[in-house]
N, C-alpha and C positions, 0 to 999 in steps of 0.2 A: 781430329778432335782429341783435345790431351785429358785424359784424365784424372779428376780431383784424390788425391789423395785421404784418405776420410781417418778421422782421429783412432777406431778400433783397427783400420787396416793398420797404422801409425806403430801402433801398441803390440799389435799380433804378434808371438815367439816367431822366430824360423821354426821350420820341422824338425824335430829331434832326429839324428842320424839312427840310433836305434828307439825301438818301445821303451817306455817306462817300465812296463815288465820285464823286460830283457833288462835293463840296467838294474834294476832292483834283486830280478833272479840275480845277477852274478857279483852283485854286492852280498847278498847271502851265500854263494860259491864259496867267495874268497875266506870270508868271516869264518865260515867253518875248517878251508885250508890251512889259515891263521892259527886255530886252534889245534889242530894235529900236528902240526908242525912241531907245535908247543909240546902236546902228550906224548906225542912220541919221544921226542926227545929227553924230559924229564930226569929220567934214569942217568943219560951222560951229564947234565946240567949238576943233580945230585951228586955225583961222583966227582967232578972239578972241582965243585964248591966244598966238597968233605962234608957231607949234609948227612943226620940221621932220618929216620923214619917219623919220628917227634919234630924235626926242624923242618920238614918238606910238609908234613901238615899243619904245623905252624902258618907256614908260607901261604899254603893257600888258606887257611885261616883268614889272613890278615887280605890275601884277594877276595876272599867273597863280601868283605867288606868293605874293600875296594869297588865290586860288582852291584853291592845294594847304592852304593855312594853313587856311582856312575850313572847308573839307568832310573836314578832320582832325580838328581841333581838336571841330568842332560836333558829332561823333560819342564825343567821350573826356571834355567837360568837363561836368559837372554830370546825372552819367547816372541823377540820381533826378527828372531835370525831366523830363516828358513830351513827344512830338511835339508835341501837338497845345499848350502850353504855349510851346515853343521856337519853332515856328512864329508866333505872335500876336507875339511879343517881335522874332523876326528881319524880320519883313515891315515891321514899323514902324519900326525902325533902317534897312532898306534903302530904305525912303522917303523917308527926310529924306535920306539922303546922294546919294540919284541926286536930288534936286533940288538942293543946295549943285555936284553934280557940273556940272548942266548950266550955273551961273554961274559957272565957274572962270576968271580973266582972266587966269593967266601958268603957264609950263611946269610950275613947283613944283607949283602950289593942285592943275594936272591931275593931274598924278603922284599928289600925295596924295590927292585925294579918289577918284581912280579905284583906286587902294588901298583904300581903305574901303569904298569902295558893294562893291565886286568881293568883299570878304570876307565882308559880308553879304550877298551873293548866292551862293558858292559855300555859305553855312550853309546857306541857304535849301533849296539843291540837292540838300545831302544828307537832311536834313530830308524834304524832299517825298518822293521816293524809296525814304526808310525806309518812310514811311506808305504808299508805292504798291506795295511789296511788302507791306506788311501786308494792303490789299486785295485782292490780288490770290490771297494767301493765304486769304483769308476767303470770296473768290468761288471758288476753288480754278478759275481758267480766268485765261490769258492775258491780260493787260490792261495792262502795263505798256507796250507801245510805244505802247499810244492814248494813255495820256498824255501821252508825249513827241510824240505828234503834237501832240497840242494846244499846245505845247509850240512846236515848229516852228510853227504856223500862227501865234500868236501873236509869232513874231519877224518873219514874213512881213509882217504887218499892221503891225508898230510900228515895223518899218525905214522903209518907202515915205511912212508917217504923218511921223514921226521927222523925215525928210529934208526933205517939203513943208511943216510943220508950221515947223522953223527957222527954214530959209531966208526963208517969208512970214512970220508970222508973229511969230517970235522966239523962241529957246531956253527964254523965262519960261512962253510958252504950251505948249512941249510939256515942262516942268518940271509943271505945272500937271497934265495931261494923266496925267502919271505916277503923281503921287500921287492923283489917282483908280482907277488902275489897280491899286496896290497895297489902297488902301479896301474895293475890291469881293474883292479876296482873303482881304483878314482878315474879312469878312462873309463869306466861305462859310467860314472853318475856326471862326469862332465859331457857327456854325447848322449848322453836319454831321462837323464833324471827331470822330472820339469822343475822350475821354481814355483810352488803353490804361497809362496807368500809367508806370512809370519805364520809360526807354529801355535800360536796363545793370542788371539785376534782380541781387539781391545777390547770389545763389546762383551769376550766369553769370560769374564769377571776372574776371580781367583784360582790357579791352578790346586790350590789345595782347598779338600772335601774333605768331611766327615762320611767313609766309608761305609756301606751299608753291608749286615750279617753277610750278608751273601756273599758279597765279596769278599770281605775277609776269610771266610772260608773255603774260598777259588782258591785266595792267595797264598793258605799255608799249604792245601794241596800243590801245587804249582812248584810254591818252596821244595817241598819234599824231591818232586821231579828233576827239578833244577840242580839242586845238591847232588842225587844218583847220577844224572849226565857228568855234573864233574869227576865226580868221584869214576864214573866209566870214563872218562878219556883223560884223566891225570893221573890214578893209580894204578890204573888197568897193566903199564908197562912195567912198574915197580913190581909190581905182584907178578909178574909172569918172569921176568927177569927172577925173583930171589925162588920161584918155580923149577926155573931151569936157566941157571945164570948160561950154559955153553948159548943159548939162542936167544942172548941181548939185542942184535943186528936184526932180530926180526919182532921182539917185546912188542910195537907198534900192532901187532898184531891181536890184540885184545878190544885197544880203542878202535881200530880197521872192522874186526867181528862187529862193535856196539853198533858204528855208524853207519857203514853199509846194511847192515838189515834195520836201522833205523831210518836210512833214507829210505829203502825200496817201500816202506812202509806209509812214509809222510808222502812219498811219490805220488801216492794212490789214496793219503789218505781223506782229500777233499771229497772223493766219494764215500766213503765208510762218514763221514762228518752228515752229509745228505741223507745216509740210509738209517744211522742210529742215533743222529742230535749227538751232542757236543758232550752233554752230561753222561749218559749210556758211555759213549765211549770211554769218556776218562776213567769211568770205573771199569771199566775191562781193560782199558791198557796198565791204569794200577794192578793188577790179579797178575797179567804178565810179568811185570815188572820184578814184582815179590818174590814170583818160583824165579827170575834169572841170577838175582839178588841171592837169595838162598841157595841156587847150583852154586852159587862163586864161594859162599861162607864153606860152602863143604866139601871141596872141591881140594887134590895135593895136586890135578895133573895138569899142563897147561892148554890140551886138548879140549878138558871137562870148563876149565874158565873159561875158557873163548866164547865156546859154546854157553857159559854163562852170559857174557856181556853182549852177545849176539840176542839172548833175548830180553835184558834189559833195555836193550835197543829198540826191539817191538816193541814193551811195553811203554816207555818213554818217549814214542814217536808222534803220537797224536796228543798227550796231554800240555803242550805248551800252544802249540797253534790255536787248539782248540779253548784252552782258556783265556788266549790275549781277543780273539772271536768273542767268547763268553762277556769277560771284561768291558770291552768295549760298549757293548750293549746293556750294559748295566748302566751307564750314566749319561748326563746329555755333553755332557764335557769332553771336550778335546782329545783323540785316543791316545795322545802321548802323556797328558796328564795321567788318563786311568792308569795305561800301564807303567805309570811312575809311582804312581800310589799302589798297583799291586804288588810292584818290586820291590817298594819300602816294605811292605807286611812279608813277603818271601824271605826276609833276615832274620825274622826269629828261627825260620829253621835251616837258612844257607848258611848263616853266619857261625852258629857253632859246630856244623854238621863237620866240617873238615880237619876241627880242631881235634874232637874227638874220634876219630876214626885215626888220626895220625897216633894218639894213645894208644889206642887197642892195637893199632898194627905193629906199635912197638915192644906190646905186651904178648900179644898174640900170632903178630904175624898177618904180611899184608891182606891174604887168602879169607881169611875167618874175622876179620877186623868187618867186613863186608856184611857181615850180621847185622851190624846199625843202620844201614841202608835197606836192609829186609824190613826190620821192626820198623823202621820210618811209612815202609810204603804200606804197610799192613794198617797203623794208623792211618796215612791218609785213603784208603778205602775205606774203611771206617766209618771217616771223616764224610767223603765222598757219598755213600750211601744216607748218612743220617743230617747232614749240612746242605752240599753242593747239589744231591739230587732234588730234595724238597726244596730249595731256592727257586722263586719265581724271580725271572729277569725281568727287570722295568730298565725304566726310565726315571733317572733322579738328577733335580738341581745342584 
């Protein structure tokens, strides 16, 4: 008796070689490898290009406005392409550019190319995200900070790498280095990523809302957080380096401190999410944040930074999981929307934070520049206490 073949057997995927999890986890691996790569290296990149202190915060100046452009835009344009479609296309553009990024020989090429890679890394970021809440959803339990741990650990690894890798080596090697790192990322979203279909379903009306208190108040906190993670794994090296220029081969070792005890943190932190709500925590990981912020301002030895940005790390390890979680549930809209609309509002404080901190650390030095990142996190607890805790999360059109 032969078998009728029936129109949903027809349709059915094959089985994904790996989970959806498992490919998403090590889509956030790589992402964060990508970015230590980056931090670490810095300091050699600065030094080819003949960059000052003013032009490297310039630089990323003009990335974080690269990064608000990116995780906006990548959530509004073309919202019948799928995740898992958008992702194969953005991991492959962000390849070539962090390797063009790590040959850049004068201030322009830096600027420009760290514009570019930066914007196909903030796509990347919203990208991954949307799909980590689609997981997270599907598994219906907590799982979105493990991946941002993963996330940390993989900046832990690719800064200290990043740095020794330069230094001996040469920026081609750990350009090299890179673009396998992105390889092994588009090889897990093409063997386990699913296709869920268009990102902005025609029925779900306009990506863009009129944001409610609440969330703009997520969003400048979030800001604040966003800004300190770069500022820990892009300055982190420069500042330990003009600390003790003899242990440049090892400078990766500040953003290394930040990430590794900010992963072990987001590791674990889907349980501390369960035992203290989303809100709670943020305001205690802001408190963290501030005292590591403050060690770094005051800080001449590279022993006492490290040990700074190791707990800037704690305290910056649950505030992002936990407010794209928050986010989410604020609106009935699509989670790549929200968190495209929370990314645009994180620019009032991403987009000038690095501009000025490149001032002070050329006035003051990279060490004590790190003051602005204290006073930041102080307001958003502040913020956090008298905004984001009295926020009741709904549901809005």
């Amino acid at each position: 008796m032969q078998t009728r073949t029936t129109d949903v057997d027809a349709m059915s995927p094959a089985p994904a070689l790996i989970t959806s999890r498992a490919a998403v986890a090590t889509v956030f691996l790589c992402f964060g490898l990508a970015i230590g790569l980056l931090g670490g290296s810095v300091p050699e990149i600065a030094r080819l290009a003949g960059t000052s202190a003013e032009i490297v915060g310039s630089a990323f100046f003009g990335a974080s406005i690269a990064g608000i452009l990116g995780l906006t835009l990548a959530g509004r344009i073309g919202g019948g392409v799928s995740l898992k479609k958008r992702l194969l296309i953005l991991l492959l553009l962000a390849a070539v550019s962090l390797a063009v990024l790590f040959h850049t020989a004068s201030a322009a090429a830096l600027i420009a190319s760290l514009f570019i890679f930066t914007f196909f890394l903030a796509s990347i970021d919203l990208v991954m995200n949307s799909e980590g809440v689609a997981v997270e959803r599907d598994l219906d339990r907590p799982v979105l900070s493990g991946f941002h741990g993963l996330a940390s650990l993989g900046v832990g690894l690719g800064a200290i790498s990043g740095s020794y890798l330069s230094v001996t080596a040469g920026l081609s090697a750990t350009a090299v280095v890179s673009l396998l790192v992105h390889a092994l990322a588009i090889l897990a979203v093409v063997l386990g990523t699913p296709d869920r279909g268009a990102t902005q379903p025609v029925d779900a009306g306009s990506s863009w809302f009129w944001p409610p208190a609440a969330l703009v108040a997520l969003s400048l906190v979030l800001g604040v957080s966003m800004a300190g993670e770069m500022a820990a794994t892009m300055f982190s090296a420069q500042t330990l380096v003009d600390q003790a220029p003899a242990l440049a081969a090892y400078a990766g070792a500040g953003a290394t401190a930040f990430a590794l005890f900010q992963a072990t943190v987001r590791l674990g932190g889907d349980r501390l999410r369960a035992l203290l709500g989303d809100e709670r925590l943020i305001r205690v990981s802001l408190a963290a944040a501030f005292l590591g912020f403050a060690v770094i301002a005051t800080s001449s030895s590279f022993a006492v930074s490290a040990f700074g940005f190791a707990a800037v790390g704690v305290g910056t390890a649950c505030i992002v999981p936990c407010g794209f979680a928050a986010a989410a549930r604020m609106s009935a809209k699509p989670a790549a929307a929200v968190i495209s609309m929370l990314s645009l509002i994180t620019g009032l404080v991403r987009i000038p934070a690095p501009l000025a901190y490149g001032w002070l650390a050329g006035e003051i030095g990279f060490a004590p520049a790190y003051l602005l990142y204290a006073l930041l996190a102080a307001a958003a607890l502040f913020l956090a206490f008298f905004a984001v805790g009295r926020a009741r999360l709904r549901s809005s059109e």
